[in-house]
C-alpha positions as CSV (number, residue, x, y, z in Angstrom):
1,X,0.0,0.0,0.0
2,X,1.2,3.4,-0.9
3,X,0.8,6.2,2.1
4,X,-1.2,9.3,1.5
5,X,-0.3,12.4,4.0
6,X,-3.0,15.0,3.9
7,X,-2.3,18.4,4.8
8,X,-5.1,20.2,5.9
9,X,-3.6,23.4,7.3
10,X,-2.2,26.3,5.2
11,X,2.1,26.3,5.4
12,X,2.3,22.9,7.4
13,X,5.5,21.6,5.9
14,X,6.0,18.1,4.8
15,X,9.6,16.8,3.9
16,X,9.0,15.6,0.4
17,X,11.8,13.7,-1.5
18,X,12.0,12.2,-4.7
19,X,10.0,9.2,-4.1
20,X,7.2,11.1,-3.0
21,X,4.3,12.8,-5.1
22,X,2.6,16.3,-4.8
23,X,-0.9,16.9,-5.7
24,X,-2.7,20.1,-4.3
25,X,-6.4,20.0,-4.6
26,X,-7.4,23.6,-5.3
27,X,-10.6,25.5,-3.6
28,X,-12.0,26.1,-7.2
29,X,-10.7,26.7,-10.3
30,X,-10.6,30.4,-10.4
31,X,-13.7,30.7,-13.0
32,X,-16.0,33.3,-11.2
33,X,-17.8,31.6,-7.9
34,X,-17.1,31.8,-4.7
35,X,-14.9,29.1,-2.8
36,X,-17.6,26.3,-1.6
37,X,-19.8,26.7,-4.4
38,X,-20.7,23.5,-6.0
39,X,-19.5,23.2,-9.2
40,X,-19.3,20.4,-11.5
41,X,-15.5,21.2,-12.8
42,X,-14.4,22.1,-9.7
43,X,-15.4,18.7,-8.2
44,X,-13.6,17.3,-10.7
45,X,-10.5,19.0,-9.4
46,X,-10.8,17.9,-6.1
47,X,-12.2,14.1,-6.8
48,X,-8.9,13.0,-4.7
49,X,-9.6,9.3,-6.2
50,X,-9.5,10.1,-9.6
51,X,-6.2,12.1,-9.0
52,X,-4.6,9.5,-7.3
53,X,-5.6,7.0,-10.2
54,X,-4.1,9.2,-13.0
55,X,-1.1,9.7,-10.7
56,X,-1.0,5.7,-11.2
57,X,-1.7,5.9,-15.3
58,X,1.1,8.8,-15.4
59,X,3.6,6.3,-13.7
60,X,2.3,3.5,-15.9
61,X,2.5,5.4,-19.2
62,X,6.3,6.3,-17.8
63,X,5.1,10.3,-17.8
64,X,6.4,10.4,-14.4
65,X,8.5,8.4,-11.9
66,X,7.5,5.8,-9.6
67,X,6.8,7.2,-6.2
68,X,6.4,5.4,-2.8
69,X,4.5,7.8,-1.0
70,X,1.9,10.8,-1.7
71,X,1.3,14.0,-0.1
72,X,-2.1,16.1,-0.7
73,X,-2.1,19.4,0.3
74,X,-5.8,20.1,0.5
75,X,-5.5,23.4,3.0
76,X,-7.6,25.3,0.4
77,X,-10.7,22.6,0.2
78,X,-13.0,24.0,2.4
79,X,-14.8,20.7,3.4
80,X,-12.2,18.4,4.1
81,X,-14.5,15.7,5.4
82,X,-15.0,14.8,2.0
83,X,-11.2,14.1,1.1
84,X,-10.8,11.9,4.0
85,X,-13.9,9.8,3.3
86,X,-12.7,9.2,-0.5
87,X,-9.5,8.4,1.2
88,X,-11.0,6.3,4.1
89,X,-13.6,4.2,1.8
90,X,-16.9,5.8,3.6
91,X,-18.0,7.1,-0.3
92,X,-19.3,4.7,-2.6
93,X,-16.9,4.0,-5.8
94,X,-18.1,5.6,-8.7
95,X,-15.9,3.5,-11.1
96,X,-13.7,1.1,-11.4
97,X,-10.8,3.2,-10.6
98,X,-12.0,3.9,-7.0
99,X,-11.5,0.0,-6.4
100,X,-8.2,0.5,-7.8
101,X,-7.3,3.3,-5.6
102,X,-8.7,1.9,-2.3
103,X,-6.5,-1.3,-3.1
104,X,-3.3,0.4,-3.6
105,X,-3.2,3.7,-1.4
106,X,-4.0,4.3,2.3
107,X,-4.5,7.5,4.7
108,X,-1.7,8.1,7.2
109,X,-1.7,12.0,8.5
């Protein structure tokens, strides 16, 4: 299984190295709402399962090297509850590549 670190707080530092991958989920995508609004592209940009599965496809199609551990910052997600029940299983897969993800990757911090 591949440790995921979530950082939930704005500047919290976390060593990162070169066997470790960096994905930042953003609030929203900059396109005229206000942070929390639901949008359907902006979910998309935080879908934390669907990042970590094309972090997988990247390594696979050799667009990026291997990593051994992943680090999400998600300080500027304003319901983090969300991220950490992708993470944790408690949402129901929406494809096949949330079985995939909940197979190789688990929640540490």
């Amino acid at each position: 299984m591949i440790p995921v670190t979530l950082i939930t707080t704005r500047g919290q530092l976390v060593p990162l190295d070169s066997e470790t991958a960096l994905l930042r989920l953003p609030a929203n995508t900059g396109h005229g709402h206000s942070d929390g609004d639901t949008c359907p592209a902006c979910a998309a940009q935080t879908d934390i399962r669907a990042q970590l599965y094309n972090l997988t496809e990247e390594v696979r199609r050799s667009m990026r090297p291997a990593f051994s551990r992943v680090v999400v910052d998600a300080s500027a997600v304003k319901d983090i509850s969300q991220v950490v029940a992708a993470l944790t299983g408690k949402l129901p897969a929406q494809a096949l590549r949330d079985h995939q993800v909940a197979r190789m990757f688990v929640l540490v911090g």
